[in-house]
C-alpha positions in Angstrom: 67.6 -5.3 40.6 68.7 -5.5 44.2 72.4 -5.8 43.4 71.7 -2.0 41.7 70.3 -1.3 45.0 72.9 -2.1 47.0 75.8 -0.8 45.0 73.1 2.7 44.9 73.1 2.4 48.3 76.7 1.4 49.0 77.9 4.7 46.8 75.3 6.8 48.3 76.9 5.9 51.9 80.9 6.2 51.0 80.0 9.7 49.3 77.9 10.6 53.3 81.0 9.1 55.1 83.5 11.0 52.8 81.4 14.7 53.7 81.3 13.5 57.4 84.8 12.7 57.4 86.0 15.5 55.7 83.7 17.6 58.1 85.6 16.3 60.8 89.0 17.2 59.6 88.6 20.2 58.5 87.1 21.4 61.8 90.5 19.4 63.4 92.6 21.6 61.0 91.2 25.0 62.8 91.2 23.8 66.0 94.7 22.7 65.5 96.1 26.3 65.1 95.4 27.0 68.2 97.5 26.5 71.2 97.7 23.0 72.9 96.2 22.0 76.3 96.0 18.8 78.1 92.4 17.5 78.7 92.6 13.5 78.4 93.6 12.8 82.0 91.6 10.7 83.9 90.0 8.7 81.2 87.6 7.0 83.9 86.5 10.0 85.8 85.8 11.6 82.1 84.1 8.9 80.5 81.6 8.3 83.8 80.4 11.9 83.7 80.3 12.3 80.1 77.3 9.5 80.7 76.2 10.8 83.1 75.4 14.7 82.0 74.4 13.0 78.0 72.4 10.3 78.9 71.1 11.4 81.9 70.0 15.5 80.1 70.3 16.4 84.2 71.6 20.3 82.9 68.9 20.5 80.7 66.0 20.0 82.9 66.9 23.2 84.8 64.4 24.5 82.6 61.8 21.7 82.7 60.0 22.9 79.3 62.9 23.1 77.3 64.8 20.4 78.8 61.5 17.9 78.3 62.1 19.0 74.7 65.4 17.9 74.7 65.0 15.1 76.0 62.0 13.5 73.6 64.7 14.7 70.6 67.5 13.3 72.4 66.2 10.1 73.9 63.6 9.6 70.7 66.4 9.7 67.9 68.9 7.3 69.8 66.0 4.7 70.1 64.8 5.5 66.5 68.4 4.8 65.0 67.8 1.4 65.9 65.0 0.9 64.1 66.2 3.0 60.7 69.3 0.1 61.1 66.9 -2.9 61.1 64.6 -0.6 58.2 67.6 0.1 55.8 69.5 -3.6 56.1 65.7 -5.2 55.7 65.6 -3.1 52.5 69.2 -4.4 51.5 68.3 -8.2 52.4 64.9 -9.2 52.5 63.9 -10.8 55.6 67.4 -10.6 56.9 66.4 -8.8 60.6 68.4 -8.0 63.5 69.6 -10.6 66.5 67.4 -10.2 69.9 65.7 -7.3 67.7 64.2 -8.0 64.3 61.2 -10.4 65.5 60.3 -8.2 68.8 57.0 -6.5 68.6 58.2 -4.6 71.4 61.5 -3.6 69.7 58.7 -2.2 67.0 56.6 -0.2 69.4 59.4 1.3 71.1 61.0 2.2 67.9 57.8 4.2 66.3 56.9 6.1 69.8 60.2 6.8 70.3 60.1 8.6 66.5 57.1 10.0 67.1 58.5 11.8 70.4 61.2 13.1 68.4 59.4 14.5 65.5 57.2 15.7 68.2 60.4 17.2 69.9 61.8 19.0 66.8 58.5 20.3 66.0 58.1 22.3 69.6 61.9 23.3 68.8 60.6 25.2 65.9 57.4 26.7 67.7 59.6 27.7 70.2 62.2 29.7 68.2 59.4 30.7 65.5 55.7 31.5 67.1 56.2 31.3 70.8 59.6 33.6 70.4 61.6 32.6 72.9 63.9 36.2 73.6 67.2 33.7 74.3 67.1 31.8 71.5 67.4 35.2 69.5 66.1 34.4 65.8 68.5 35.5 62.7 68.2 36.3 59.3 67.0 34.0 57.0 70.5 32.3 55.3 71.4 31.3 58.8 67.5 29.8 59.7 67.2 28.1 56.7 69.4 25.7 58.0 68.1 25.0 61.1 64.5 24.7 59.2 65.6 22.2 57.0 67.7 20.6 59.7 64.2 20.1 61.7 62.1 19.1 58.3 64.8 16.5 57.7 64.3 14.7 60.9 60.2 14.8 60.6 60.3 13.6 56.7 63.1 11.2 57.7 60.3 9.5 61.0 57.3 10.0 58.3 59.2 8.4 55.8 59.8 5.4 57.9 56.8 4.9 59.0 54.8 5.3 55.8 57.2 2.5 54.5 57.5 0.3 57.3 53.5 0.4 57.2 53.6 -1.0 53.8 56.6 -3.3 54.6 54.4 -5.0 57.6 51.9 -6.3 55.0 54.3 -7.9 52.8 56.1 -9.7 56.2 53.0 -10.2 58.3 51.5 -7.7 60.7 53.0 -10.1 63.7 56.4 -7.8 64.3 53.9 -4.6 63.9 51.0 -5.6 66.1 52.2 -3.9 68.9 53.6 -0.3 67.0 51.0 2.3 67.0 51.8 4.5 63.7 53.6 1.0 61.5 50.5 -0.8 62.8 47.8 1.7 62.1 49.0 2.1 58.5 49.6 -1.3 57.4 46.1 -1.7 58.1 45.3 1.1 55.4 47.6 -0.6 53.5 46.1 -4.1 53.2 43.6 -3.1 50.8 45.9 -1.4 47.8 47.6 -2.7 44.9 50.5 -4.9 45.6 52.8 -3.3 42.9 51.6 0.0 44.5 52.0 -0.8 47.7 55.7 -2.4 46.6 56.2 1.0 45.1 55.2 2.9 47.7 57.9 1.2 50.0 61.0 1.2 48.2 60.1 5.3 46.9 59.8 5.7 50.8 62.9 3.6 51.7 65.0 5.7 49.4 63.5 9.1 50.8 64.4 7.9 54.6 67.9 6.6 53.2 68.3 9.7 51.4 68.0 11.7 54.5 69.5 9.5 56.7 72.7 9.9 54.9 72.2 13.5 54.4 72.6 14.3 57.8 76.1 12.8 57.7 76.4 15.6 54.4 74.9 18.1 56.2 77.5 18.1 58.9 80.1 19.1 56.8 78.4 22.3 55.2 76.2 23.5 58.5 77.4 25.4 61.2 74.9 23.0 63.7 77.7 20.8 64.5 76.7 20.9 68.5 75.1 17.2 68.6 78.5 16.0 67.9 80.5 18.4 69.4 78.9 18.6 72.6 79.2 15.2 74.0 82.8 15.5 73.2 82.7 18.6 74.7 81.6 17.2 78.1 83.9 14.7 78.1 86.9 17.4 77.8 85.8 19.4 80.6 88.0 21.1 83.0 88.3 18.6 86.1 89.8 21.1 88.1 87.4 22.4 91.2 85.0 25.0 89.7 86.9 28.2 91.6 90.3 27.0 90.3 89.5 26.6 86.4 91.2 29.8 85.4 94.4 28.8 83.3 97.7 29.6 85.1 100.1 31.9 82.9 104.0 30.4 82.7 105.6 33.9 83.3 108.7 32.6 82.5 108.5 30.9 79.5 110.4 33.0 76.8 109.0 31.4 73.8 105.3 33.0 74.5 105.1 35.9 72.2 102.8 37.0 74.2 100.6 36.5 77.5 96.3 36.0 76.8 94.9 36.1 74.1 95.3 38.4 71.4 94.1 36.8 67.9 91.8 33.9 68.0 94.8 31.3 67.7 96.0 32.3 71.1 92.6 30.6 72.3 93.6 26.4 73.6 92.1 24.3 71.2 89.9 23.5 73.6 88.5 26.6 73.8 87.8 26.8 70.3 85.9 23.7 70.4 83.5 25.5 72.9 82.3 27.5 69.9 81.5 23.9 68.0 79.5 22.7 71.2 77.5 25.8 71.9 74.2 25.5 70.5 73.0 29.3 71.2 70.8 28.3 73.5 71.0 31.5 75.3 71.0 29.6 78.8 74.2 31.5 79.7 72.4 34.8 78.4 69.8 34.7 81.1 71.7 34.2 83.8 74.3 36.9 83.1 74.1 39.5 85.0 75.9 42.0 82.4 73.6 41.2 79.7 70.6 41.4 82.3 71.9 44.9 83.5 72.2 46.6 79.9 75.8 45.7 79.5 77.4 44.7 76.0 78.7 41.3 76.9 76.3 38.1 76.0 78.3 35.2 77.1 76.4 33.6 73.8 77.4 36.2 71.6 81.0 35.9 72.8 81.2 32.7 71.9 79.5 33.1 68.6 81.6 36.1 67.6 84.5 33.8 68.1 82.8 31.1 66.1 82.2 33.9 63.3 86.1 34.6 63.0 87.4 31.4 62.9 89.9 30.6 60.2 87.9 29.3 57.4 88.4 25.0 56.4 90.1 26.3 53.5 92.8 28.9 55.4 93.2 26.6 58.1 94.4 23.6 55.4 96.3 26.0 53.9 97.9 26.4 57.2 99.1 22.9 57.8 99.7 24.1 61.2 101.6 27.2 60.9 100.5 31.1 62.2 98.1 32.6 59.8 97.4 36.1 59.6 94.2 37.4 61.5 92.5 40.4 63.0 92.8 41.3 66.6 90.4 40.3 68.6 90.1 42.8 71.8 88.8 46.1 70.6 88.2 44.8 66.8 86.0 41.9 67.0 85.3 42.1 70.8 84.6 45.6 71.9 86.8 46.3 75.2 83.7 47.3 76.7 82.4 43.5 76.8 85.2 42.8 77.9 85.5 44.5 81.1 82.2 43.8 81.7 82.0 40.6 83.2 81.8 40.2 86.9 83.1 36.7 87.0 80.0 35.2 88.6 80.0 32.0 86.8 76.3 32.1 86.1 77.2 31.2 82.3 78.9 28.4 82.9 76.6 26.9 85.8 74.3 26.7 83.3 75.6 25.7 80.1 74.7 22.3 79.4 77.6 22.0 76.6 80.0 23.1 79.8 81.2 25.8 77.8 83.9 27.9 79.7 83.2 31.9 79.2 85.3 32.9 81.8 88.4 32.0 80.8 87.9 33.6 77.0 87.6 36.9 79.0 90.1 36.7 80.9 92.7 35.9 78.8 91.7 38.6 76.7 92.2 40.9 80.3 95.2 39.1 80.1 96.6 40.7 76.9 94.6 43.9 77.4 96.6 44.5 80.8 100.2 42.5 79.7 100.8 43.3 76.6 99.1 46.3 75.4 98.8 48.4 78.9 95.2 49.2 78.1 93.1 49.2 80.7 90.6 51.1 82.8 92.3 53.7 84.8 90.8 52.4 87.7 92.1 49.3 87.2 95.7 50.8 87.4 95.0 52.5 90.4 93.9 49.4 92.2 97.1 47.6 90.7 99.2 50.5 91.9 98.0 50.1 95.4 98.1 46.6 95.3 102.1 46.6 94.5 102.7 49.7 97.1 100.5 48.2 100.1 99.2 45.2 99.3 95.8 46.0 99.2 93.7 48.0 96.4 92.6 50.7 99.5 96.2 51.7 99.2 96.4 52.1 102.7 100.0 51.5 104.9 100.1 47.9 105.1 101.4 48.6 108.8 97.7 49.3 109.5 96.8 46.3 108.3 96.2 45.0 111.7 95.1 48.1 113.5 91.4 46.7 113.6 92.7 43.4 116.2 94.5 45.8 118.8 91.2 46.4 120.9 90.1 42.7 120.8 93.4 41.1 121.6 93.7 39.4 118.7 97.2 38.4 118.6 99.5 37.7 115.9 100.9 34.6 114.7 104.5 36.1 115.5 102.8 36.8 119.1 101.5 33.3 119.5 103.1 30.8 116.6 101.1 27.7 118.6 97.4 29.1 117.1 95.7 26.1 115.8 94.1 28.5 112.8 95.1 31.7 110.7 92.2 34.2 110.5 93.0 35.6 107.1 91.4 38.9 107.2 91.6 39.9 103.7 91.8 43.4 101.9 88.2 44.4 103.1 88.0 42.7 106.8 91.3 45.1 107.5 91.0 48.1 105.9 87.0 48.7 104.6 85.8 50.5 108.6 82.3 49.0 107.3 83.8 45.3 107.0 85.5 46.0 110.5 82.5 45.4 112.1 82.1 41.8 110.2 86.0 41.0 111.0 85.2 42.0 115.2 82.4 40.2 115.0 83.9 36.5 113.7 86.5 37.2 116.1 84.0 37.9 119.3 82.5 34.4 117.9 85.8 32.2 118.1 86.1 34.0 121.2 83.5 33.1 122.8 84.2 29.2 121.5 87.4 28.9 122.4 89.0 28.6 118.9 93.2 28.7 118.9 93.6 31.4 116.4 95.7 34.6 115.2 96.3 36.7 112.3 99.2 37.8 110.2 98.7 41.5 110.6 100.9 43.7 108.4 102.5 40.5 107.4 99.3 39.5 105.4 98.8 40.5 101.8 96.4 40.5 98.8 95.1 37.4 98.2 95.1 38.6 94.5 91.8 37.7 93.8 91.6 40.9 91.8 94.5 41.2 90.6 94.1 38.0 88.6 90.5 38.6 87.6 91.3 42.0 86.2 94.2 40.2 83.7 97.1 41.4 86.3 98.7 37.6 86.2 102.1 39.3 87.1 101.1 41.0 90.0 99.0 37.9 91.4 101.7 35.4 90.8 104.0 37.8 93.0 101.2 37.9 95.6 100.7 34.3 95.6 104.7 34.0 96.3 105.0 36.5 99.0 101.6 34.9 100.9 102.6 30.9 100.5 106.1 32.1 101.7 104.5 34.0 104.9 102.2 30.7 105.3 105.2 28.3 105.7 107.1 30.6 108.2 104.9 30.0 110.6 103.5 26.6 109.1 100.0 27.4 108.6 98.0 24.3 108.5 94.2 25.8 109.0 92.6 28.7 107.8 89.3 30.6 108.6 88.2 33.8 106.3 85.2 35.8 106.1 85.9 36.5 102.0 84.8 34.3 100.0 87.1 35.5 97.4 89.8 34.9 99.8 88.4 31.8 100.4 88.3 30.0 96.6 91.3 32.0 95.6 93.5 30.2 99.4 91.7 27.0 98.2 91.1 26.2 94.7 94.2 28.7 92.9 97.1 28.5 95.6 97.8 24.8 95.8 98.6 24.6 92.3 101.7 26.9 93.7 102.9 24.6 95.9 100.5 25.9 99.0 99.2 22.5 100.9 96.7 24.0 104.0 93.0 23.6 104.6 90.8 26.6 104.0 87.6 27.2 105.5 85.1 29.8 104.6 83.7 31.1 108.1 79.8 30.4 107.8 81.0 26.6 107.7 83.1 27.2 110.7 80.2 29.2 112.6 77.5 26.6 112.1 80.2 23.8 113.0 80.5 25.1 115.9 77.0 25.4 116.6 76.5 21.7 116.0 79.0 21.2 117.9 77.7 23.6 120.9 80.5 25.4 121.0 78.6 28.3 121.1 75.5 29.4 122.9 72.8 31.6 121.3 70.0 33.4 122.8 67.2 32.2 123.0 64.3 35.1 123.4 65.2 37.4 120.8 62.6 39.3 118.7 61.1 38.4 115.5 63.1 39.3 112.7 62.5 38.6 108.7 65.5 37.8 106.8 66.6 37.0 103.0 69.7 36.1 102.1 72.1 36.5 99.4 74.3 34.0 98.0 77.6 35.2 97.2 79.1 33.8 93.9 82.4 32.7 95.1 80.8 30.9 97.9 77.9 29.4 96.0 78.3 28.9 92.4 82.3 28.4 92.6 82.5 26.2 95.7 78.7 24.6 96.1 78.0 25.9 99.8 74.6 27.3 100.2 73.7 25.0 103.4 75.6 26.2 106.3 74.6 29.9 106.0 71.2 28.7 105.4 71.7 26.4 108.5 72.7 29.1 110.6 69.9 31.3 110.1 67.8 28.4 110.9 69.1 28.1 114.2 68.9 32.0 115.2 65.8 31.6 117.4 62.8 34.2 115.5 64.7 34.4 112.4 62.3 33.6 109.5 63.9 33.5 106.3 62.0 34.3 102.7 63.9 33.3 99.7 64.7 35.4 96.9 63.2 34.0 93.7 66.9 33.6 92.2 68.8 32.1 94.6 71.4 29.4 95.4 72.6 28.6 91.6 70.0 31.1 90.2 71.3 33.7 92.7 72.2 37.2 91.4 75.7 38.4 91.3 76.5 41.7 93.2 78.4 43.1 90.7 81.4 43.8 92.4 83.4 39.9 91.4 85.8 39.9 88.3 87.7 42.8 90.0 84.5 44.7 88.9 84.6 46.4 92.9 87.0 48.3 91.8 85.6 50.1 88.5 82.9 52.3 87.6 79.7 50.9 86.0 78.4 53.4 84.0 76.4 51.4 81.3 72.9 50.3 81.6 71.6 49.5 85.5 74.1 48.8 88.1 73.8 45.2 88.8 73.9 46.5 92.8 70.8 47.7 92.7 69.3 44.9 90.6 69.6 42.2 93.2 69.2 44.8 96.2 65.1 45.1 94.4 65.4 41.6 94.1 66.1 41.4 97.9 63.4 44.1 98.8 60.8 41.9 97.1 60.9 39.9 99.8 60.3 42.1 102.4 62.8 41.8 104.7 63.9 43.7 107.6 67.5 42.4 107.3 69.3 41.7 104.2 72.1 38.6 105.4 75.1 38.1 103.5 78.8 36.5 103.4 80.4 38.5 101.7 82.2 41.8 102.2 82.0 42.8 98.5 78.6 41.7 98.8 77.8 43.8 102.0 79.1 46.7 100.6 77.2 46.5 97.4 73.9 45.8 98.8 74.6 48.1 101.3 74.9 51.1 98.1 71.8 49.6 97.0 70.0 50.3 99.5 71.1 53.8 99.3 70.1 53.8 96.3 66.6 52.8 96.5 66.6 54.9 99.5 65.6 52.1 102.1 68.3 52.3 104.7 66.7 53.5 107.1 64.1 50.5 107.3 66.5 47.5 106.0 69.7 46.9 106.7 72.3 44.5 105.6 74.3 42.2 107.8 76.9 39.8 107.5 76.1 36.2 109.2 79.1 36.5 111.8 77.2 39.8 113.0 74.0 37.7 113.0 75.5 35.2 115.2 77.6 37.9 117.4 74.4 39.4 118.3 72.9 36.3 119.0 75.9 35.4 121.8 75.1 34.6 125.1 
């Protein structure tokens, strides 16, 4: 009899490794129609965080409730496998019990509240999505929750299971390994009392329901589309490495072989990008931070992904395949309305909080990319900001001969007028041109002034950083800016650089170097509150009360991790009191103008302006800061908006500081 039970069990496993092996290639065979991408560099590096972000659940507790959740599933099933390895080869082999393990009451305890936490965990999962509602998690019809409810029934039958027969089990070893586990324990003193050949029964029909769907889960891979506790951790270990504000992929311009630049069918995706949609468990984390979605746009960062999931090449096509083009729909204006596309400010707010590290971002863009490269279809005001950008450099379209007109009544000189200047201010689109973001540009240059600092600009020799340009899908054109800017830089061997944009900023310091640039770039609330550290400025001292908020710009914050040294400086502005916004620093709400957004109408659902300019008047302020000037003038046309400009303005933290000066 046990041989029968072992070759029954032995067949029962070969056919669940089969369907989980099978599972696995067929998902390889889709992901390998798509294009290739390196993402096994630094092994070490990889591996270290991969522990870090899965063991540790860190992105998950951002929302304590949910994340608690995940954790007791997590955490309770990786214990709990222990145990259902010591149950099952116990079953096989009488009294054969693991090393260190088998005879540990502890090893007993831990494994049956450990179980208990994660049948508890997969039960809140289910109120969650089915009483409680939660909006993000967005319930579907029934074929696609069916799996999900049996996936969560599974796990609870497969902890009851075990414990009803490990309850009967400790009677026929001797409660001494049990003594210490609450639910084993509990029932093998219910136990005691019944009919040995029932209470033999009543373990081995249990043992074979827990091995049943212990192996089925291996099955069930295969056939569901829940694939994200695998996927996931593999996932995270294939992140991008590259510094958050230089993860967009660069386009080789010149390489002949592309058919074409972005993305236009679902193969044009990286493979790694396709894996995304195997990691994302539809949390609908990324949802509720988007600002889009929030504002009444079409784009759901979950949906993207899951519409991309939805039009993958079937197991069957994609074997069919064996690795050449197959035949599929477009994907911009087909499966992805254009719309959704153009929607997306570029905030990051997806990403920063997708525990899977799924990357949105990129998906959009390269489908800008093909939108704008190949097919020329665009929003018209799109091409006019490209037009201006290749006639003048800047998407004003204003003479780049004026570009320096602002610096003529503060003596700011050029770098071709003094080529010793320890820093290039790089004044950006807006800090030359915009006669609002004049006032911020005069006022960072009172500031280094007034401390001393060895610095000039570029004037009409500056350009576009291309921070739009790029974002909009317009690789061409930012390529050709990047060229024209690096080659300016080296003339006069820029080594430092100070900027007011913080588009300017990531774009100088995260995308350029991978061009061959090699200069430090500094965004100019870190220089401000170095040099009041360093007291190379003095502020006043007796100036009135004022209440602040302040906005944290995306590229500044979520891109590049400062939210310290503006915070810092407003600190040491003598009556300054700051109030927080309730979404702020990772939380914070987007402007609305990133993503090359500043330069197109928004005319679906609420403009995302407005949103966060009510988010700011909740506060109560009497000043709005910023550091930004995308941000200052969309806050600014919020306030317009809600009609509160006479009463609240919005200033940038260099005119803070220059009116501070003493």
């Amino acid at each position: 009899m046990a041989a029968v039970k072992i070759i029954v069990f032995v067949l029962m496993t070969v056919f669940a490794l089969y369907s989980f092996v099978m599972g696995l290639k067929e998902r390889y065979n889709v992901l390998a129609l798509a294009k290739p991408e390196n993402r096994f560099d630094q092994p070490g590096n990889r591996l270290s965080g991969t522990l870090s972000i899965v063991l540790g659940q860190r992105r998950l507790l951002r929302d304590p409730g949910a994340g608690l959740m995940h954790i007791m599933i997590f955490w309770g099933l990786v214990v709990f496998s222990l145990g259902i390895i010591q149950f099952i080869l116990e079953g096989l082999f009488p009294g054969t019990t693991l090393p260190l393990l088998g005879q540990n009451p502890y090893f007993y305890m831990l494994v049956d509240v450990f179980g208990v936490l994660a049948a508890i965990g997969m039960l809140v999962s289910a109120y969650r999505r089915y009483v409680a509602k939660i909006p993000r998690l967005g319930v579907g019809d029934w074929a696609e929750e069916r799996v999900i409810v049996a996936l969560v029934a599974g796990i609870v039958l497969m902890v009851l299971s075990y414990f009803i027969s490990s309850g009967a089990n400790a009677v026929a070893v001797g409660e001494g390994r049990y003594a210490l586990a609450p639910v084993s324990g509990t029932l093998a003193g219910l136990f005691e009392t019944m009919n040995q050949s029932l209470r033999q029964g009543l373990y081995e029909i249990f043992w074979w329901i827990h091995v049943a769907l212990a192996l089925g889960l291996m099955v069930f891979f295969r056939y569901s589309h829940l694939v994200h506790p695998l996927a996931a951790p593999i996932n995270i270990y294939l992140r991008n490495l590259q510094p958050k504000g230089g993860s967009i992929r660069d386009l080789d311009l010149e390489n002949e072989e592309e058919e074409n630049f972005g993305v236009s069918k679902i193969t044009d995706y990286t493979w790694k990008q396709l894996l995304d949609c195997f990691a994302c468990a539809e949390c609908g984390r990324c949802q509720d931070n988007c600002p889009a979605y929030l504002s009444g746009k079409p784009l759901s960062p979950k949906q993207l992904i899951a519409s991309i999931k939805e039009n993958l090449p079937s197991p069957a096509h994609a074997a069919e395949a064996e690795g050449e083009q197959v035949d599929l729909p477009e994907l911009a204006g087909n499966i992805i309305d254009e719309d959704i596309i153009w929607s997306c400010t570029t905030c990051y707010a997806c990403q920063e909080h997708c525990p899977q590290l799924n990357e949105h971002i990129n998906k959009i863009i390269d489908l800008r990319r093909n939108l704008v490269l190949d097919q020329s279809e665009f929003p018209a005001e799109a091409q006019l900001a490209f037009t201006n950008i290749e006639r003048n450099s800047n998407p004003w379209g204003i003479g780049l001969s004026k570009r320096g007109d602002w610096a003529q009544e503060l003596g700011v000189q050029t770098l071709e007028e003094n080529k010793d200047a320890e820093y290039l201010l790089y004044v950006g689109c807006a800090g030359s041109f915009d006669d609002r973001i004049k006032n911020v540009t005069a006022a960072l240059a009172k500031i280094l002034k007034a401390a001393g600092v060895s610095f000039a600009i570029l004037g009409s020799e500056e350009k576009c950083c291309g921070d739009s340009a790029r974002r909009l899908g317009n690789e061409y054109l930012f390529q050709s800016l990047v060229e024209e800017n690096i080659e300016s830089f080296n003339e006069y061997g820029v080594k430092k650089i100070i900027t007011a944009c913080p588009h300017c900023f990531n774009t100088l310091k995260n995308e350029y170097p991978r061009f061959g640039a090699n200069f430090e770039v500094i965004h100019h609330t870190q220089f401000i509150n170095n040099l009041i550290n360093d007291q190379k400025i003095k502020l006043s001292g007796d100036n009135a009360p004022i209440k602040l908020t302040y906005h944290d710009s995306c590229y500044l914050g979520r891109y590049n991790n400062e939210y310290e040294a503006p915070r810092q400086i407003i600190k040491s502005l003598t009556g300054a009191s700051m109030v927080e916004m309730d979404r702020n620093k990772d939380r914070a709400f987007c402007c609305g103008a990133g993503g090359g957004r500043m330069w197109l109408e928004e005319n679906i659902g609420t403009r995302i302006n407005v949103m966060r300019t009510e988010q700011a008047l909740a506060t109560q302020p009497e000043v709005i800061a910023v550091n930004c000037p995308f941000c200052l003038t969309m806050i600014e046309d919020g306030l317009k908006e809600c009609d509160q400009t006479e009463k609240i303005k919005a200033k940038d933290i260099a005119e803070l500081v220059a009116g501070y000066l003493r």
